[in-house]
LOKEVEX-970733 format. One line per field, with one value per residue: z, y, x of N, C-alpha, C, O in turn; residue in three letters; residue number from 1. Coordinates in nm, 3 decimals. Layout:
<atoms>
nz: [Z, ...]
ny: [Y, ...]
nx: [X, ...]
caz: [Z, ...]
cay: [Y, ...]
cax: [X, ...]
cz: [Z, ...]
cy: [Y, ...]
cx: [X, ...]
oz: [Z, ...]
oy: [Y, ...]
ox: [X, ...]
residu: [ALA, ...]
num: [NUM, ...]
</atoms>
This chain:
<atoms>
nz: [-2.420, -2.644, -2.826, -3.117, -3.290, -3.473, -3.618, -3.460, -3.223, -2.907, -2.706, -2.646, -2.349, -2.338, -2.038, -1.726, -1.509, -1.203, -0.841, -0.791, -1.001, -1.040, -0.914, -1.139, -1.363, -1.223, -1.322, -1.574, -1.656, -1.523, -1.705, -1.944, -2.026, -2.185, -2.103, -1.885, -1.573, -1.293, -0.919, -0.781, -0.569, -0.742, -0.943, -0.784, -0.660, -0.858, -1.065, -0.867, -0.844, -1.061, -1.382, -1.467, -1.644, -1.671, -1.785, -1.886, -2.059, -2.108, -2.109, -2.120, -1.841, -1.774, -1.701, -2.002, -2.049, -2.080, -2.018, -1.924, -1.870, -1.852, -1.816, -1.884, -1.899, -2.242, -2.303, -2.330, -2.155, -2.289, -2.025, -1.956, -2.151, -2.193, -2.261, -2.191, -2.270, -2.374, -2.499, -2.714, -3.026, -3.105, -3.111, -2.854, -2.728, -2.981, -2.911, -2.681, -2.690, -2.890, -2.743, -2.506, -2.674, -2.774, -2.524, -2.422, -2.656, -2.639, -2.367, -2.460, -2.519, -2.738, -2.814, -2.783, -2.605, -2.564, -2.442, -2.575, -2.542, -2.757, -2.832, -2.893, -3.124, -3.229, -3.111, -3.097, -3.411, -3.413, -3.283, -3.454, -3.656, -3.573, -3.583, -3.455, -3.452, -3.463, -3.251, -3.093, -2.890, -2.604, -2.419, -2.241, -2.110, -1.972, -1.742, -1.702, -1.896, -1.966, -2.186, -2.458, -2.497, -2.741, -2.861, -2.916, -3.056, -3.121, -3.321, -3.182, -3.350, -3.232, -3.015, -3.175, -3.062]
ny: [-3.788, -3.914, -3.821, -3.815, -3.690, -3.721, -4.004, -4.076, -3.976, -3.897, -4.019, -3.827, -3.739, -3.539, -3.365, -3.351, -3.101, -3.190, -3.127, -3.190, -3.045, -2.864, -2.704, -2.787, -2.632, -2.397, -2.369, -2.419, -2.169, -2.022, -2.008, -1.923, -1.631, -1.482, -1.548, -1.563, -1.450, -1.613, -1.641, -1.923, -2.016, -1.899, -2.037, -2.272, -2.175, -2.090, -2.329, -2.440, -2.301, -2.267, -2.365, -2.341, -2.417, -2.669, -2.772, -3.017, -3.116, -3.361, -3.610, -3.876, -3.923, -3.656, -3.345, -3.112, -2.885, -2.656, -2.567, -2.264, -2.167, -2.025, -2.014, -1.889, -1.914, -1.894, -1.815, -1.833, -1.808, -1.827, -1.821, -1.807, -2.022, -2.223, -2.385, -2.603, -2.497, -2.695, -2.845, -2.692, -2.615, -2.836, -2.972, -2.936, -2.698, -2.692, -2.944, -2.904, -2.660, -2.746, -3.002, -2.866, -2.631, -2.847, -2.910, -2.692, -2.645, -2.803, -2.776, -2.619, -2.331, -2.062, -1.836, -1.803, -1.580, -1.455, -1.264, -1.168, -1.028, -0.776, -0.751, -1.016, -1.189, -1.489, -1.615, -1.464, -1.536, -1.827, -1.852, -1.728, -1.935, -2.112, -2.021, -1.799, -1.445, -1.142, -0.937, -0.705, -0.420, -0.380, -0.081, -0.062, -0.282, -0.478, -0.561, -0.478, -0.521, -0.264, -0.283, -0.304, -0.499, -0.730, -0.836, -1.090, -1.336, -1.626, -1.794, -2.032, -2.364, -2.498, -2.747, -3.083, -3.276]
nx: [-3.827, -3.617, -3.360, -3.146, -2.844, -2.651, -2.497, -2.238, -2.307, -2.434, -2.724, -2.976, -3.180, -3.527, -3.645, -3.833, -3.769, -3.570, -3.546, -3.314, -3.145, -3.075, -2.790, -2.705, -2.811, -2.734, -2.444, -2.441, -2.539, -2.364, -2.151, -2.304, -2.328, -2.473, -2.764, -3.035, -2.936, -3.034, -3.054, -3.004, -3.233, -3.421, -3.510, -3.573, -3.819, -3.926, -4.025, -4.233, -4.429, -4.757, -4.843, -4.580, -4.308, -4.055, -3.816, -3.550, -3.200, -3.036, -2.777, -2.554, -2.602, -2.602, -2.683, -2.765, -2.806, -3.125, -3.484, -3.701, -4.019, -4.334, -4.675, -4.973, -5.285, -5.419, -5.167, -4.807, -4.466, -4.154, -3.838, -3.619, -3.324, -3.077, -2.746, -2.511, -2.189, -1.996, -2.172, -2.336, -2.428, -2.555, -2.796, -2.931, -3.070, -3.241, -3.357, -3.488, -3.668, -3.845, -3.981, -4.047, -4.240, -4.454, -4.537, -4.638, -4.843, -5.016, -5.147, -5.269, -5.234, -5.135, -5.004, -4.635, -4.398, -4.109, -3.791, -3.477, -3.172, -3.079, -2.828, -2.756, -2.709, -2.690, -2.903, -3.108, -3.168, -3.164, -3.384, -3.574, -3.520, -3.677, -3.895, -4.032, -4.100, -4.016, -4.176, -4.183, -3.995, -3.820, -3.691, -3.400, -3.409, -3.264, -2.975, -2.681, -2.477, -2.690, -2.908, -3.143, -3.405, -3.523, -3.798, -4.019, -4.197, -4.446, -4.652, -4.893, -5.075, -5.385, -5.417, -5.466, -5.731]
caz: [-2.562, -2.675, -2.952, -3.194, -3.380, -3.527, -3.612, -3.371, -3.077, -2.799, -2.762, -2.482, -2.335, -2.265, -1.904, -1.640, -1.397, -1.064, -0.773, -0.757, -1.111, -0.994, -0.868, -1.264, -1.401, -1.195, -1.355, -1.699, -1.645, -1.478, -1.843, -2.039, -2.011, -2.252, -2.053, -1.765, -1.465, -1.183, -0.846, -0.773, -0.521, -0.831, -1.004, -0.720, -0.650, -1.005, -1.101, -0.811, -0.945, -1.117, -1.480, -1.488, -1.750, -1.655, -1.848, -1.897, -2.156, -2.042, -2.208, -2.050, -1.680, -1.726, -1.754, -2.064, -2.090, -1.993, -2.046, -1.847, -1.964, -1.767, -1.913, -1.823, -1.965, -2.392, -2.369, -2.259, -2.195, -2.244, -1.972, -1.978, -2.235, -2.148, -2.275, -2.143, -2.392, -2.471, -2.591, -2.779, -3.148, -3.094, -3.114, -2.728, -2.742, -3.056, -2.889, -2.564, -2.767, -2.906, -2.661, -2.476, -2.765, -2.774, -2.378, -2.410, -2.717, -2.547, -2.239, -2.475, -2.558, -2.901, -2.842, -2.697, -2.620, -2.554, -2.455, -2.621, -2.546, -2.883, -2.900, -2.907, -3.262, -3.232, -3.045, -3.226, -3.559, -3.333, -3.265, -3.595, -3.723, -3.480, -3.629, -3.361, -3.571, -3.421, -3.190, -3.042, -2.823, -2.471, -2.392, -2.122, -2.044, -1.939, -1.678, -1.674, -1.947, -2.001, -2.305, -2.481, -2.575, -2.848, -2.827, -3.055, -3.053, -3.223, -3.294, -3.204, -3.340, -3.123, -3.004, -3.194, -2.998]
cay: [-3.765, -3.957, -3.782, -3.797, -3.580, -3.804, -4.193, -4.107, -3.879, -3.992, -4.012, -3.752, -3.740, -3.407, -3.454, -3.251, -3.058, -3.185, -3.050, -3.216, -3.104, -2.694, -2.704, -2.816, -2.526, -2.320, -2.411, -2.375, -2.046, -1.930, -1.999, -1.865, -1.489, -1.413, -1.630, -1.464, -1.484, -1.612, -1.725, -2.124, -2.025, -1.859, -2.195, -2.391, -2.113, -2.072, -2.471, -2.462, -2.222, -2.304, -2.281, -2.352, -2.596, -2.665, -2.909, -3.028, -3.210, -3.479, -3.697, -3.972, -3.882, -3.478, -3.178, -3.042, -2.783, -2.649, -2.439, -2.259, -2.126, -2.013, -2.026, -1.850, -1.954, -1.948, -1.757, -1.841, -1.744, -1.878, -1.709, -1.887, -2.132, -2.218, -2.504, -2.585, -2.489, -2.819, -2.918, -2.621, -2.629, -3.017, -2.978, -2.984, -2.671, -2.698, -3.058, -2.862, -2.554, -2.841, -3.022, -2.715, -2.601, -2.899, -2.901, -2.577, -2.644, -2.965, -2.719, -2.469, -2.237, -2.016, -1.792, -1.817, -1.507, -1.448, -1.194, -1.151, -0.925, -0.730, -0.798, -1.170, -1.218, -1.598, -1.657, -1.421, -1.643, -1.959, -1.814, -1.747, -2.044, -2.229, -1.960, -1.683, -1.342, -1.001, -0.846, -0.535, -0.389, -0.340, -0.035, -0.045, -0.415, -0.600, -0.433, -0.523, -0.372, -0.167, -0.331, -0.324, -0.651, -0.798, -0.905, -1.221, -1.445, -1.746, -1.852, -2.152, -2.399, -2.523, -2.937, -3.181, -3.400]
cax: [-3.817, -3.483, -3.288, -2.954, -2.798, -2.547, -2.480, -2.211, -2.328, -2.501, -2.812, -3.035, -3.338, -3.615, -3.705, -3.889, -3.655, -3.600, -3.509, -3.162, -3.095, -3.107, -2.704, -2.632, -2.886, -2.667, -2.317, -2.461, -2.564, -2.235, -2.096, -2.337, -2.332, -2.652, -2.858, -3.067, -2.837, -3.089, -2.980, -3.050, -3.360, -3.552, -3.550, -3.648, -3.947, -4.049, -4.111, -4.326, -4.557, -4.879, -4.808, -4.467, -4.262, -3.923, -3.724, -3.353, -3.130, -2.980, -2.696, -2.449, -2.632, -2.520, -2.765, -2.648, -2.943, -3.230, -3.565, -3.806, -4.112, -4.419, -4.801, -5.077, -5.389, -5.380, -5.026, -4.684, -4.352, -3.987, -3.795, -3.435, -3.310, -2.944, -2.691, -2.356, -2.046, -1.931, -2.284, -2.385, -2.465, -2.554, -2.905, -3.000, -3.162, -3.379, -3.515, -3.536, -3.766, -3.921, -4.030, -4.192, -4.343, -4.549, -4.612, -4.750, -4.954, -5.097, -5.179, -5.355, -5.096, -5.207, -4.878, -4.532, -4.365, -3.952, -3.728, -3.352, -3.090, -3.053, -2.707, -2.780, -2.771, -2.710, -3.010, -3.274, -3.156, -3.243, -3.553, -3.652, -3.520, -3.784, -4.066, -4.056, -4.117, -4.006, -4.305, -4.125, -3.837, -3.794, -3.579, -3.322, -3.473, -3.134, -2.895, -2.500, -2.477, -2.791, -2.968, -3.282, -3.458, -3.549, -3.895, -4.013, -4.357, -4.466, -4.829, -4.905, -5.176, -5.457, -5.370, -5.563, -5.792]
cz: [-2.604, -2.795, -2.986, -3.261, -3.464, -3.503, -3.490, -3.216, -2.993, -2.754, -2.610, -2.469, -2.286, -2.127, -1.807, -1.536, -1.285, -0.950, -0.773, -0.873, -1.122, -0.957, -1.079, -1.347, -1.347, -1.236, -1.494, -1.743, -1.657, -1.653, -1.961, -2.017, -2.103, -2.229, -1.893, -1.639, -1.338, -1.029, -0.847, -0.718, -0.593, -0.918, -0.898, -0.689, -0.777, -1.061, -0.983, -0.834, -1.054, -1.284, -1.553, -1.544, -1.686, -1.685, -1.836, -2.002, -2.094, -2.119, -2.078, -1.883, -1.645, -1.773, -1.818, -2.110, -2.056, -2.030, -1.963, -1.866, -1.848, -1.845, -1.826, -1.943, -2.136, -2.449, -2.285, -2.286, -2.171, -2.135, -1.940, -2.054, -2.249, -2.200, -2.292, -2.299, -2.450, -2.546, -2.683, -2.916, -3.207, -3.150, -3.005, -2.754, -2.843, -3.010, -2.744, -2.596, -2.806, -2.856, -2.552, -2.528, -2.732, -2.626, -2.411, -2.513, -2.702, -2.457, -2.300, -2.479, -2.725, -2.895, -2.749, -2.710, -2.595, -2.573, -2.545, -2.598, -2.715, -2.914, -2.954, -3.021, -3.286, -3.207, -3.075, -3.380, -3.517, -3.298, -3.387, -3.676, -3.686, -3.510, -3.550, -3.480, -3.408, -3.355, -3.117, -2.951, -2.676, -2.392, -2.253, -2.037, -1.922, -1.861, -1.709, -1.799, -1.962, -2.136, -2.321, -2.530, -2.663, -2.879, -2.971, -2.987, -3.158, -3.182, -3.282, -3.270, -3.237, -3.181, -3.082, -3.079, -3.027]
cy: [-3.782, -3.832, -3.811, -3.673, -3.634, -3.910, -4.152, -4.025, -3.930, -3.954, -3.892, -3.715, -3.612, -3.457, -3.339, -3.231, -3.102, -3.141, -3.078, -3.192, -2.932, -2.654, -2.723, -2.683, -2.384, -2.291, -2.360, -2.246, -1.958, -1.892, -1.952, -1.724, -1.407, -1.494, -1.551, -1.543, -1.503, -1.653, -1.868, -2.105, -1.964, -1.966, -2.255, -2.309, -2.109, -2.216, -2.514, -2.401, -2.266, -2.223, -2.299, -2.436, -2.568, -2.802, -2.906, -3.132, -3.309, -3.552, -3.775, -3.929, -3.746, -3.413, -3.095, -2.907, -2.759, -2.531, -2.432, -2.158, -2.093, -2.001, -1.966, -1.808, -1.970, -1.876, -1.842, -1.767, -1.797, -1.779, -1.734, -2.022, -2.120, -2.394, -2.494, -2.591, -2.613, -2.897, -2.825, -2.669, -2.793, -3.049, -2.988, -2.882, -2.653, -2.804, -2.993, -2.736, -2.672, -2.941, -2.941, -2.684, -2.705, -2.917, -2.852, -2.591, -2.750, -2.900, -2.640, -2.369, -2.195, -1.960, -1.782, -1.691, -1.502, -1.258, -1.215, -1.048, -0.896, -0.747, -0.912, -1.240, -1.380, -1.656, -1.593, -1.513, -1.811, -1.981, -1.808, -1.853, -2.168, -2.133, -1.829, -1.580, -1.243, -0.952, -0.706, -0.491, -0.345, -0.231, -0.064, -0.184, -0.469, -0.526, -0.594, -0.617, -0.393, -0.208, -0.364, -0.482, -0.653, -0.832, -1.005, -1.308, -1.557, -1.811, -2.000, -2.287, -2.521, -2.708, -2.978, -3.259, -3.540]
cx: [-3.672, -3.440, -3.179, -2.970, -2.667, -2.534, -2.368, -2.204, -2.410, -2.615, -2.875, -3.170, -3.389, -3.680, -3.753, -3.766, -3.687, -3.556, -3.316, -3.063, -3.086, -2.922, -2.620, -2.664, -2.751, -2.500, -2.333, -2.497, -2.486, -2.147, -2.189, -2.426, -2.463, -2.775, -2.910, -3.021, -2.976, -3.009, -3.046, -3.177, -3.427, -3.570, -3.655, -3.795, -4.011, -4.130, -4.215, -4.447, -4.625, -4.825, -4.676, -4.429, -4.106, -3.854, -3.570, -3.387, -3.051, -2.910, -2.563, -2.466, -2.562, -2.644, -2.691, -2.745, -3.039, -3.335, -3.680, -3.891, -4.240, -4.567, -4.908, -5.196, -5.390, -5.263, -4.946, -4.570, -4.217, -3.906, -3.663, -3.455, -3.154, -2.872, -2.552, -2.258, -2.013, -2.106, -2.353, -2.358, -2.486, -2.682, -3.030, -3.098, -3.287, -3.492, -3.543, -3.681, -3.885, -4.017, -4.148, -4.282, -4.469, -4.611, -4.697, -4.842, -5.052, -5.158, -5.276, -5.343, -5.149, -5.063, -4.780, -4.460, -4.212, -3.934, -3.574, -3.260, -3.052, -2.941, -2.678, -2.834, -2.775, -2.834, -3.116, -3.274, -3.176, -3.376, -3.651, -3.635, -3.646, -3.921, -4.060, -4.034, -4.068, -4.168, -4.278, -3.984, -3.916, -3.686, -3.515, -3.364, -3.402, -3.092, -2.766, -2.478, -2.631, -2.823, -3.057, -3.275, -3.531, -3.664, -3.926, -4.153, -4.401, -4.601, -4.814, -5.035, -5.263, -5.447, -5.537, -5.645, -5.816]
oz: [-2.604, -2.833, -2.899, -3.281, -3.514, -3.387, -3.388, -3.131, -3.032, -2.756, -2.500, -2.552, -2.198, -2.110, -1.821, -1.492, -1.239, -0.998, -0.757, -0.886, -1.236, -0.981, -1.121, -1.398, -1.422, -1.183, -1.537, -1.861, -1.731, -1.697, -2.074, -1.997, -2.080, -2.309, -1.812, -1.606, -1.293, -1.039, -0.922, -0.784, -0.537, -0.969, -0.915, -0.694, -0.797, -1.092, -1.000, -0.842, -1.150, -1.310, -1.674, -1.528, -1.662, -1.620, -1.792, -2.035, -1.985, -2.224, -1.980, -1.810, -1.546, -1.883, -1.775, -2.217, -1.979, -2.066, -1.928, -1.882, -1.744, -1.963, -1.708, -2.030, -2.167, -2.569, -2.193, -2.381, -2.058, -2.159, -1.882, -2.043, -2.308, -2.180, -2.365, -2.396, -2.572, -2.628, -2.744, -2.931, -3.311, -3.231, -3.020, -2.798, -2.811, -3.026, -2.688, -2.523, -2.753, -2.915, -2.531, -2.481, -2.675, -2.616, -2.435, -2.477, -2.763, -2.437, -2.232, -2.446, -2.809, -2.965, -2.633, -2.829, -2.628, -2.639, -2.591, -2.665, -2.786, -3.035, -3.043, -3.035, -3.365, -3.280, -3.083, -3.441, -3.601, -3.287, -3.410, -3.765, -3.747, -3.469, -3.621, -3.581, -3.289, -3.431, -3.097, -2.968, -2.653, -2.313, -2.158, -1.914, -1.811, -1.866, -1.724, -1.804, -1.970, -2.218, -2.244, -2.578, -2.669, -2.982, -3.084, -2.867, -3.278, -3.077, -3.351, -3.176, -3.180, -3.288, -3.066, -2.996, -2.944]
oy: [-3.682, -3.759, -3.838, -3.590, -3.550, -3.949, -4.206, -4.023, -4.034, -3.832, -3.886, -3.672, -3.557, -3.559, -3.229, -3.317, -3.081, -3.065, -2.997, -3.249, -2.886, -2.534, -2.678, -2.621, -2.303, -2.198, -2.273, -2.215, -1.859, -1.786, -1.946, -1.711, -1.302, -1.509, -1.498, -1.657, -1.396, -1.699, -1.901, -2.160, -1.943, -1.969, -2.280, -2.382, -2.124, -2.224, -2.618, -2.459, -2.307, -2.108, -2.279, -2.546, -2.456, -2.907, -2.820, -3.195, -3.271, -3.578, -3.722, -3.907, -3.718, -3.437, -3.026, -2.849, -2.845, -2.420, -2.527, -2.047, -2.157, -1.971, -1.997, -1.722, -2.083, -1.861, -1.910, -1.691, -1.812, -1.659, -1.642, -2.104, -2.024, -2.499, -2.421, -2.666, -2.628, -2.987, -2.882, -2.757, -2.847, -3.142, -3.019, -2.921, -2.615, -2.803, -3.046, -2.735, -2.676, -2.964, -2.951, -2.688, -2.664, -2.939, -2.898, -2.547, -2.763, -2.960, -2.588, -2.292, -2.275, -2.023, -1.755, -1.663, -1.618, -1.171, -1.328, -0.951, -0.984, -0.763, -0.927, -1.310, -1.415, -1.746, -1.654, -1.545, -1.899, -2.079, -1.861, -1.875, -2.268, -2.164, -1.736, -1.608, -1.272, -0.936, -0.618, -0.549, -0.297, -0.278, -0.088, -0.190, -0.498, -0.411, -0.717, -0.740, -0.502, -0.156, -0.446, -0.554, -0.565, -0.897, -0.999, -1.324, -1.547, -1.858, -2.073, -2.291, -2.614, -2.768, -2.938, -3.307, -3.612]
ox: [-3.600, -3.532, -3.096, -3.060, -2.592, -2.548, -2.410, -2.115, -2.463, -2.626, -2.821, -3.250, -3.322, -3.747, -3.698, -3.690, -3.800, -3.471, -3.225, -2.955, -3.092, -2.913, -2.513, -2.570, -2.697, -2.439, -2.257, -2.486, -2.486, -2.103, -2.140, -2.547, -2.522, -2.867, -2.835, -3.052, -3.018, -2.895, -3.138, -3.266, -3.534, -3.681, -3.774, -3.894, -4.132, -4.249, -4.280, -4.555, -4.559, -4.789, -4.661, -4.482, -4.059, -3.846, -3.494, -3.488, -3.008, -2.970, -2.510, -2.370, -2.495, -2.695, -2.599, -2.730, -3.081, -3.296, -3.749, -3.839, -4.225, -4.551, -4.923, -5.201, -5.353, -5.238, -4.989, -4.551, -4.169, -3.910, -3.604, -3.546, -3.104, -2.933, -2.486, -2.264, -2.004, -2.121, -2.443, -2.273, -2.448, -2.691, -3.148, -3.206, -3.400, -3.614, -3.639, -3.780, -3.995, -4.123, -4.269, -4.395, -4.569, -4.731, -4.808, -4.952, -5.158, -5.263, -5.364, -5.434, -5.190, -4.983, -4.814, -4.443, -4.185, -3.990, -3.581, -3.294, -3.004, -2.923, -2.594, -2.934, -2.863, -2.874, -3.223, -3.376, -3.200, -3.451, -3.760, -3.718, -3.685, -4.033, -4.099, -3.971, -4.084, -4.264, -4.361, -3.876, -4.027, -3.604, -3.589, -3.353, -3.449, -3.137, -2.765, -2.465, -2.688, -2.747, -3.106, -3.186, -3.618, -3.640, -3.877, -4.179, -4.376, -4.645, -4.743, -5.113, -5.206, -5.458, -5.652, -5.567, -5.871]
residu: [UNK, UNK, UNK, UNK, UNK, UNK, UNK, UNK, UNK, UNK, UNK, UNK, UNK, UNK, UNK, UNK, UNK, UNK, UNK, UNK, UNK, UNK, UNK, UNK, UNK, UNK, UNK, UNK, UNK, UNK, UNK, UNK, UNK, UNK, UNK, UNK, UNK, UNK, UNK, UNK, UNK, UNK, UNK, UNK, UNK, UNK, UNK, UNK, UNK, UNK, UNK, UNK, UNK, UNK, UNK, UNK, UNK, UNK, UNK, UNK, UNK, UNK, UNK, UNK, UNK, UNK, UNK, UNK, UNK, UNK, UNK, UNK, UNK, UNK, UNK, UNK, UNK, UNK, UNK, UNK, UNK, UNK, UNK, UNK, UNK, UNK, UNK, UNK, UNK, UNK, UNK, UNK, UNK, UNK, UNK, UNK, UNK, UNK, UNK, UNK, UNK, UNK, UNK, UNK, UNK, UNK, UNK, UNK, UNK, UNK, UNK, UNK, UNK, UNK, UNK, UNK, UNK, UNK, UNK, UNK, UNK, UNK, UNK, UNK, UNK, UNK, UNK, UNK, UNK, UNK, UNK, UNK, UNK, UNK, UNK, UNK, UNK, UNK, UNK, UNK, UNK, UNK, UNK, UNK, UNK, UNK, UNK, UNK, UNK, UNK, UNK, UNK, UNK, UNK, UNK, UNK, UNK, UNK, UNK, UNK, UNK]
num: [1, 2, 3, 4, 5, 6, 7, 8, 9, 10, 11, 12, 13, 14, 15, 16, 17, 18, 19, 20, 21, 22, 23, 24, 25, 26, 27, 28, 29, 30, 31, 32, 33, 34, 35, 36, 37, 38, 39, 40, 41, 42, 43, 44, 45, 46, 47, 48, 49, 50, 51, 52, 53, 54, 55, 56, 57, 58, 59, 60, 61, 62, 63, 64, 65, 66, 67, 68, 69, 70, 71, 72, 73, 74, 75, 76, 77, 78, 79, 80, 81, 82, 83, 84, 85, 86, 87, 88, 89, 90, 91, 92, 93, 94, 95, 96, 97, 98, 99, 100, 101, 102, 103, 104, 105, 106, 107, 108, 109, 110, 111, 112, 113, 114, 115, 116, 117, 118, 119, 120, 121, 122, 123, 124, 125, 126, 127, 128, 129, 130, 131, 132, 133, 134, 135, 136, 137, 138, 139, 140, 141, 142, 143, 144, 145, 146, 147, 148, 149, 150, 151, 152, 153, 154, 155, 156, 157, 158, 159, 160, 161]
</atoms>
C-alpha cells in the first residue's frame, strides 16, 4: 500500500513484518518511550501466533514504523504502534492504523480495542482522530512509572463482499 504525504516526500509502502525487520522494530522502540517496551523475542513469538497482524512502514529501504495488532475472532487488538523520531508526524502511522484497520475488517473484525498510557495525550488525540472513542481505564496498568491506561475502541463495519 504505496503512500505520499507530500509532492516532495518520498513515497512508502505498508508491508507485512518479516523476520529480518524485528532488529529495526527494536531501535524504534528504544526511542520511543510511550511505546510498549518489548524485548525482540516477543515480536518474533507473537507474529507467529494465529491471529496476529504485524506490519511495518517502509521508506527509502528503512523501517520507519510499525504495528501489531492481534485478532481473535470478531474482535481485535492494537498492542504496539511505534514510529521512528525522524519520521513522526509524516503520516506513517495513520497509513500504518490504516492499513490494519482494513486487514482486520477484511478478517471480520466488528471492534478494535487499544490501550494508552493516560499521560499520552498525543496518541489518545491520534486515536480519536482515526475514530477510537474512550471505553474505560485500567488502573495501575503500565509499570516504570506506575500508570493507568487509557482504554479506547472503535466499531468497525462488517467487509463488503
Amino acid at each position: 500500500m504505496p503512500a505520499e504525504n507530500s509532492a516532495t516526500a518520498p513515497t512508502w509502502n505498508i508491508r507485512a513484518l518479516l523476520p529480518t525487520d524485528i532488529s529495526s522494530l527494536a531501535r524504534i522502540v528504544r526511542d520511543a518511550a510511550e511505546a510498549a517496551q518489548w524485548p525482540s523475542e516477543s515480536y518474533e513469538r507473537l507474529v507467529r501466533l494465529p491471529g496476529s497482524l504485524a506490519l511495518v512502514c517502509e521508506a527509502e529501504s528503512a523501517v520507519t514504523g510499525f504495528l501489531i495488532a492481534r485478532q481473535v475472532i470478531d474482535e481485535a487488538e492494537v498492542l504496539n504502534l511505534a514510529v521512528r523520531t525522524q519520521s513522526r508526524r509524516k503520516g506513517h502511522a495513520s497509513a500504518l492504523l490504516a492499513a490494519a484497520l482494513a486487514q482486520l475488517r477484511n478478517s471480520g473484525v466488528l471492534r478494535v480495542f487499544l490501550e494508552v498510557r493516560d499521560s499520552n495525550q498525543p496518541a489518545i488525540a491520534f486515536y480519536r482522530k482515526h475514530g477510537f472513542i474512550p471505553s474505560g481505564r485500567r488502573k495501575a496498568y503500565y509499570r516504570d512509572p506506575v500508570e493507568d491506561a487509557f482504554c479506547m475502541e472503535k466499531k468497525l463495519l462488517a467487509a463488503r463482499d
